[in-house]
N, C-alpha and C positions, 0 to 999 in steps of 0.2 A: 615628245621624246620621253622613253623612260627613262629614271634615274637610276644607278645602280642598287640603293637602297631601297624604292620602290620595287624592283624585282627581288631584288631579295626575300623581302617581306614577302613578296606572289608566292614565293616560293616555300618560305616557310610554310605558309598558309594552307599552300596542297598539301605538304606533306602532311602536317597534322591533321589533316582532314582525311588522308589516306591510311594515318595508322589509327585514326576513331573507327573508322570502317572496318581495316586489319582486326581490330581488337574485338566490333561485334561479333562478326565469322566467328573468329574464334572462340569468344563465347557461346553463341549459338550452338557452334559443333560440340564444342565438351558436353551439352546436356539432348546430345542425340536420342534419338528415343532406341531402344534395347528391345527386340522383337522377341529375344528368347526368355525374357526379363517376361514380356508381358504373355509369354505360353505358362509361364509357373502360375503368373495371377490366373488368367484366364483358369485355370486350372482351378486353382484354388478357391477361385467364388463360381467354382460351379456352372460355368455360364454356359454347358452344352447340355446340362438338364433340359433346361429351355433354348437352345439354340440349333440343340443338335453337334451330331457326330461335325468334328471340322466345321462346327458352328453353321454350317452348310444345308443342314435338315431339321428345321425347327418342328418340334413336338408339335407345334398348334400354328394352323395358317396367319390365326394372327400376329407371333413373333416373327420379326423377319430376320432372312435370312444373309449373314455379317460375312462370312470370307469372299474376300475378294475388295470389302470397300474401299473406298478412301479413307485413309487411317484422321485425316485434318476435319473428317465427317464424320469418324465413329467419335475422335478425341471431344470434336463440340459436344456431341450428342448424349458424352458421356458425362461431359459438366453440366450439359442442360437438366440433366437428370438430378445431378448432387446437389447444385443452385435451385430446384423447379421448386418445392416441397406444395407443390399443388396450384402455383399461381401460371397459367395455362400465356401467361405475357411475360413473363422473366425464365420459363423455362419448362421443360416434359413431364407429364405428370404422370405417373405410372407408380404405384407405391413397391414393385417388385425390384424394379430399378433402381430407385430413390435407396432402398436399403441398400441394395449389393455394393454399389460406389460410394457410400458416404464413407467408408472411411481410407479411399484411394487418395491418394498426391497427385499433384498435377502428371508428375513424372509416372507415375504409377498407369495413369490412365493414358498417357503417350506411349509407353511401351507397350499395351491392351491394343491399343491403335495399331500399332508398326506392325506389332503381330498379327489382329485381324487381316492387315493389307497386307498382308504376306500370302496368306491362304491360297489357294486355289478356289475359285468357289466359281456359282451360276449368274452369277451376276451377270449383267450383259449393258453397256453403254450404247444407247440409240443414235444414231446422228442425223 
């Protein structure tokens, strides 16, 4: 049989447990990423020199082509680049890359992201 104060306690228990939850949500969502936020960057470092119009038409077969990705795929790809600085097992090595993000914020490079995956682009998912 429960006690009354063993349920209580149950009870306290969930709730705290539900307002730590409550509280990550809601941290989480204040630092949403900002797509229009990451159109100015994008902008500003240039990135359709090399990626092309709507990032969609890269100058050279070899850069590929960004709208349309997954923003949590561009956002790695974007740290791998700013963490690589050549070491081909902690991260991308590409030294054109490497400069453009070194001096983005985490926030900086999730907005880049939100915005790439906003795009319209060729992309095409195989199943």
């Amino acid at each position: 049989m429960i006690k009354p104060q063993q349920a209580l306690h149950t009870v306290f228990k969930a709730a705290c447990a539900s307002a730590a939850v409550l509280g990550l949500v809601a941290a989480n969502g204040a630092h949403a990423a900002d797509a229009s936020n990451g159109k100015v960057l994008s902008d500003s470092h240039n990135c359709a020199a090399c990626h092309g119009v709507n990032l969609n038409k890269p100058v050279s077969p070899e850069y590929p082509k960004l709208a349309g990705q997954h923003s949590d795929y561009v956002f790695f790809a974007l740290r791998q680049y700013q963490m690589g600085l050549g070491n081909p097992h902690f991260g991308r090595n590409n030294a054109i890359m490497q400069a453009q993000v070194q001096s983005l914020s985490l926030s900086d490079m999730k907005d880049i992201a939100a915005y790439i995956e906003s795009l319209q682009g060729d992309l095409v998912q195989k199943k």
